[in-house]
Residue frames as a rotation matrix with the C-alpha (Angstrom) as fourth column:
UNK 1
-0.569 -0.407 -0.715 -1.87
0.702 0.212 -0.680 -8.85
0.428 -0.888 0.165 98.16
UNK 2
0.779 0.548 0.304 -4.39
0.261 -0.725 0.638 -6.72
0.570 -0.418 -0.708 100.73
UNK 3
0.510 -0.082 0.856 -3.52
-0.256 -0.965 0.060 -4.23
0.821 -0.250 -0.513 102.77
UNK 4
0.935 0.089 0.343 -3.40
-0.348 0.408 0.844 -6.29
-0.065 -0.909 0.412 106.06
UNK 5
0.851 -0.512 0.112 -0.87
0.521 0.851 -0.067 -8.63
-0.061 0.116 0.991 104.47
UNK 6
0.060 -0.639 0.767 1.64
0.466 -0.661 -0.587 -5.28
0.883 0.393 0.259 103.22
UNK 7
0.551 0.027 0.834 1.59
-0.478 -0.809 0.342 -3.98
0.684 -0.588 -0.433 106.69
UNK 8
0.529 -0.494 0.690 2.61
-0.044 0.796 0.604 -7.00
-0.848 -0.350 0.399 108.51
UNK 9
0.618 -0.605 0.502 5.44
0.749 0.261 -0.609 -7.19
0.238 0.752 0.615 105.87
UNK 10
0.415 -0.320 0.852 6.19
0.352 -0.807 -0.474 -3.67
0.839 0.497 -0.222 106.74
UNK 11
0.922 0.072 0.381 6.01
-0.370 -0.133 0.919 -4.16
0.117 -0.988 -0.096 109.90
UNK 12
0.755 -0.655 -0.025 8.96
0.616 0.696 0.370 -7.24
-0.225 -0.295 0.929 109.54
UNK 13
0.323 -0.664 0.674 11.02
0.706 -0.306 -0.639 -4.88
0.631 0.682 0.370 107.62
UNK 14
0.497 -0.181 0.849 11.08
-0.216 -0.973 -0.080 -2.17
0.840 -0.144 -0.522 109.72
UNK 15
0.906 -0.016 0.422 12.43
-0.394 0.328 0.859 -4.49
-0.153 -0.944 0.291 112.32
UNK 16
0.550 -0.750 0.367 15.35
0.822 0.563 -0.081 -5.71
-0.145 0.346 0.927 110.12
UNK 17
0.131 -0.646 0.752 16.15
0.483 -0.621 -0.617 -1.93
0.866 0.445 0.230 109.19
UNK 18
-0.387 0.037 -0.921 15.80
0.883 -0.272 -0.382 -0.87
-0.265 -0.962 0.073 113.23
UNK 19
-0.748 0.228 0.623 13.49
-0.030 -0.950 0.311 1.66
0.663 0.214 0.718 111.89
UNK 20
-0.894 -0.082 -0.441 11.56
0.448 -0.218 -0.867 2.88
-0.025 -0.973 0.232 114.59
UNK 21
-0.610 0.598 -0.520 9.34
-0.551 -0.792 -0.264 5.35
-0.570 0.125 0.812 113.34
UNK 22
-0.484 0.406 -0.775 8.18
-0.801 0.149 0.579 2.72
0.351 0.902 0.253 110.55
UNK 23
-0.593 0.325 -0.737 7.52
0.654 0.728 -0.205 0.00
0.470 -0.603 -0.644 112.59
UNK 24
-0.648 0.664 -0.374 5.31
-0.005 -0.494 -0.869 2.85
-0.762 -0.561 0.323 114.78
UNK 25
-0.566 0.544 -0.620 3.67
-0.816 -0.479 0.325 3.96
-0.120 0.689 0.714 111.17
UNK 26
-0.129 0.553 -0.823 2.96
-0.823 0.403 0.400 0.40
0.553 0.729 0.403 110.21
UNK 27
-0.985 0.127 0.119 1.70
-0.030 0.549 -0.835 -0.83
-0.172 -0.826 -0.536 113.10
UNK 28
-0.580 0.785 -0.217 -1.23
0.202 -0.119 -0.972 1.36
-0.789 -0.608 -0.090 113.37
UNK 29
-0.244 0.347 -0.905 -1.55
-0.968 -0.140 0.207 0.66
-0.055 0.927 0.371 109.87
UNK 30
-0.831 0.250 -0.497 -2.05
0.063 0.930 0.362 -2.89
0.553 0.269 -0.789 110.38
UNK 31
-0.823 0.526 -0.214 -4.29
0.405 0.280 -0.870 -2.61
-0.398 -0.803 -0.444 113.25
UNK 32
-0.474 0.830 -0.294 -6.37
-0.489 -0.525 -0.697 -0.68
-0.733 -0.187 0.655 111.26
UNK 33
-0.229 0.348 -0.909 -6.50
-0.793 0.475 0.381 -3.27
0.565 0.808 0.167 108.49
UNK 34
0.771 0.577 0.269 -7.68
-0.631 0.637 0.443 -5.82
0.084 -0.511 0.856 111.10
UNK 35
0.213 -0.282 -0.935 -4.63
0.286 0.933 -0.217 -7.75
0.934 -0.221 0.279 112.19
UNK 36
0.900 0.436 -0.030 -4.79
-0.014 0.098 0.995 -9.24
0.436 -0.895 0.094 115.14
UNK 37
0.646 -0.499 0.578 -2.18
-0.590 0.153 0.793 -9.35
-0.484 -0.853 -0.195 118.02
UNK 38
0.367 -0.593 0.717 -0.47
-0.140 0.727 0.673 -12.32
-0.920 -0.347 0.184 117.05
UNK 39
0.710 -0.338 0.618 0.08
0.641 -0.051 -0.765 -11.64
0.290 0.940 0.181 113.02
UNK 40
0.786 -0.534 0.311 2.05
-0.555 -0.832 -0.026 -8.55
0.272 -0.152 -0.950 114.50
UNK 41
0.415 -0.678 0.607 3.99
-0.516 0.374 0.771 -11.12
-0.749 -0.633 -0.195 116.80
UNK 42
0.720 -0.476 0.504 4.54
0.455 0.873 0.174 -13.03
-0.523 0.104 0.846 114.00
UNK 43
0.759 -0.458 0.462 5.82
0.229 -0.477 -0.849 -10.42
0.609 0.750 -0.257 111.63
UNK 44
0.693 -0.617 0.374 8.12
-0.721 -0.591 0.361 -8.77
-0.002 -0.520 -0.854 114.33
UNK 45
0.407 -0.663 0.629 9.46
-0.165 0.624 0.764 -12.31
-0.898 -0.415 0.145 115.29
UNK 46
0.849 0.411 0.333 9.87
0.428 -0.166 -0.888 -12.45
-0.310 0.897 -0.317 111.43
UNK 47
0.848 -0.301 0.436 11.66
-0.073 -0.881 -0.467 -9.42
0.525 0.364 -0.769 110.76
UNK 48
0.567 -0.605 0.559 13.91
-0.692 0.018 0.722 -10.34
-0.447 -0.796 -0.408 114.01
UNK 49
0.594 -0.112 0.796 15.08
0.209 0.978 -0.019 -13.54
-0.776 0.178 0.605 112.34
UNK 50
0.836 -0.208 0.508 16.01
0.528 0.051 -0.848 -11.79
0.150 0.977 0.152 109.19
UNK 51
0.665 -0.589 0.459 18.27
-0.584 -0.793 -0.171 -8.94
0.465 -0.154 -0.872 110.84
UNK 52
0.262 -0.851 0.456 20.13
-0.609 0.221 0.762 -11.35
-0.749 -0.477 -0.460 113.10
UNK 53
0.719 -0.017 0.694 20.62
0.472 0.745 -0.471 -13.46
-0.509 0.667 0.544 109.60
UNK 54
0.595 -0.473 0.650 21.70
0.251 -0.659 -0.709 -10.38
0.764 0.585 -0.273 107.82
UNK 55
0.710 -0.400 0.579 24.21
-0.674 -0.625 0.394 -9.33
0.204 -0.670 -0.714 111.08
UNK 56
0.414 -0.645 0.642 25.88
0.039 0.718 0.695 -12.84
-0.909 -0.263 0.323 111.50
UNK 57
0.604 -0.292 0.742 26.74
0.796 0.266 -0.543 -12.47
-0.039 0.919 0.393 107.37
UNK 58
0.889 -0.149 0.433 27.84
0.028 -0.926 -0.376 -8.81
0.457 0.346 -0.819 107.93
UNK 59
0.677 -0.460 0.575 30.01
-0.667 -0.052 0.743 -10.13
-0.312 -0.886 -0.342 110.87
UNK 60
0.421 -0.408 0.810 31.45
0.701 0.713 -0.005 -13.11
-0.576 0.570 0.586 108.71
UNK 61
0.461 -0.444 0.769 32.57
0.466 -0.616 -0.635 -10.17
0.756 0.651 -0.077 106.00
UNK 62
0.819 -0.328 0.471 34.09
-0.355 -0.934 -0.033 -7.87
0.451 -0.140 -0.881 108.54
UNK 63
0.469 -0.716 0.517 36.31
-0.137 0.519 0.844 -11.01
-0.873 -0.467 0.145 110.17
UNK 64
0.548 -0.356 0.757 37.21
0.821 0.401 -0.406 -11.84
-0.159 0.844 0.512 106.25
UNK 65
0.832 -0.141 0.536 37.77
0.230 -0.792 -0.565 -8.18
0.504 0.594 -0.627 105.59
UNK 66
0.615 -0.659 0.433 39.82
-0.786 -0.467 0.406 -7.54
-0.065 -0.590 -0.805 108.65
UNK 67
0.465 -0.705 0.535 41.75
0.177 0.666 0.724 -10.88
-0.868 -0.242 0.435 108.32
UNK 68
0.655 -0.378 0.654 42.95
0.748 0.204 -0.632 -9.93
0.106 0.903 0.416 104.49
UNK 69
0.345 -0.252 0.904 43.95
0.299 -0.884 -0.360 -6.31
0.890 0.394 -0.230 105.27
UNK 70
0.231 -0.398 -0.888 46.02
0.965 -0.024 0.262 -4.55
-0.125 -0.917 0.378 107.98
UNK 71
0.323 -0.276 0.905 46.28
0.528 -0.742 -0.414 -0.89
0.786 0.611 -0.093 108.28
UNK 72
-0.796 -0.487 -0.361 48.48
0.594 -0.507 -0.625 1.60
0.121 -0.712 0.692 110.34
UNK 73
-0.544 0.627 0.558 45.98
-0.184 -0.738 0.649 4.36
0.819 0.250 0.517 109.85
UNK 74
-0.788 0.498 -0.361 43.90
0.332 -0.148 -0.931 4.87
-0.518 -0.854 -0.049 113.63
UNK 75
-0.017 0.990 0.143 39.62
0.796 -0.073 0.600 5.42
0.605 0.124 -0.787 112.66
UNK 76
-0.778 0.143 -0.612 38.43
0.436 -0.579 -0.689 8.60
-0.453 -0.803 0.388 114.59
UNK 77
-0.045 0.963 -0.264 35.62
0.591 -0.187 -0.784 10.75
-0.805 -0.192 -0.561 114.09
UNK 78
-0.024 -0.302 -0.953 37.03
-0.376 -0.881 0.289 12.57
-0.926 0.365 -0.092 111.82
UNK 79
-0.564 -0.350 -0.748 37.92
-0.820 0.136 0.555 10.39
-0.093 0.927 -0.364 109.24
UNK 80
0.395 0.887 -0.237 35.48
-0.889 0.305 -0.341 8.82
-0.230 0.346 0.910 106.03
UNK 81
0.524 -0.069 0.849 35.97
-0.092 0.986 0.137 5.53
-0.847 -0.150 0.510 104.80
UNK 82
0.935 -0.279 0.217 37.73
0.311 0.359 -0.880 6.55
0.168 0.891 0.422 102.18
UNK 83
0.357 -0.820 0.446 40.53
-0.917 -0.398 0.002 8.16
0.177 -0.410 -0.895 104.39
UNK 84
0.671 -0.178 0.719 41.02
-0.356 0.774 0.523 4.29
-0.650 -0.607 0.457 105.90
């Protein structure tokens, strides 16, 4: 795999993980391996696809989770997930 091809990869990824900074890094790491405009669009559009995949499944578990279990216990800032 070249270089080009691992940046645009990195590029999708960092869009599924909402990483900011990486998606900045491996931009101007593709651009400097010569992809063009529209490989970027595709990776981003890419990467966009996979996160709202991986968010509708996370959202399917948390309706399962919350429909099995009921707890008295109020969430606050204070308290870890193992306090719940």
């Amino acid at each position: 795999m070249d270089t080009k091809m691992k940046e645009l990869i990195a590029i999708g990824a960092s869009v599924t993980a909402n990483c900011v900074p990486c998606l900045k890094f491996h931009f101007a790491k593709a651009q400097e391996a010569g992809a063009s405009e529209d490989e970027v669009r595709e990776a981003v559009r890419v990467g966009r696809m996979v996160r709202k995949g991986a968010a509708g499944k996370w959202d399917e578990e948390a309706k399962s989770v919350l429909g099995q279990q009921t707890h008295s216990k109020s969430v606050n800032a204070g308290t870890s997930c193992e306090d719940i």
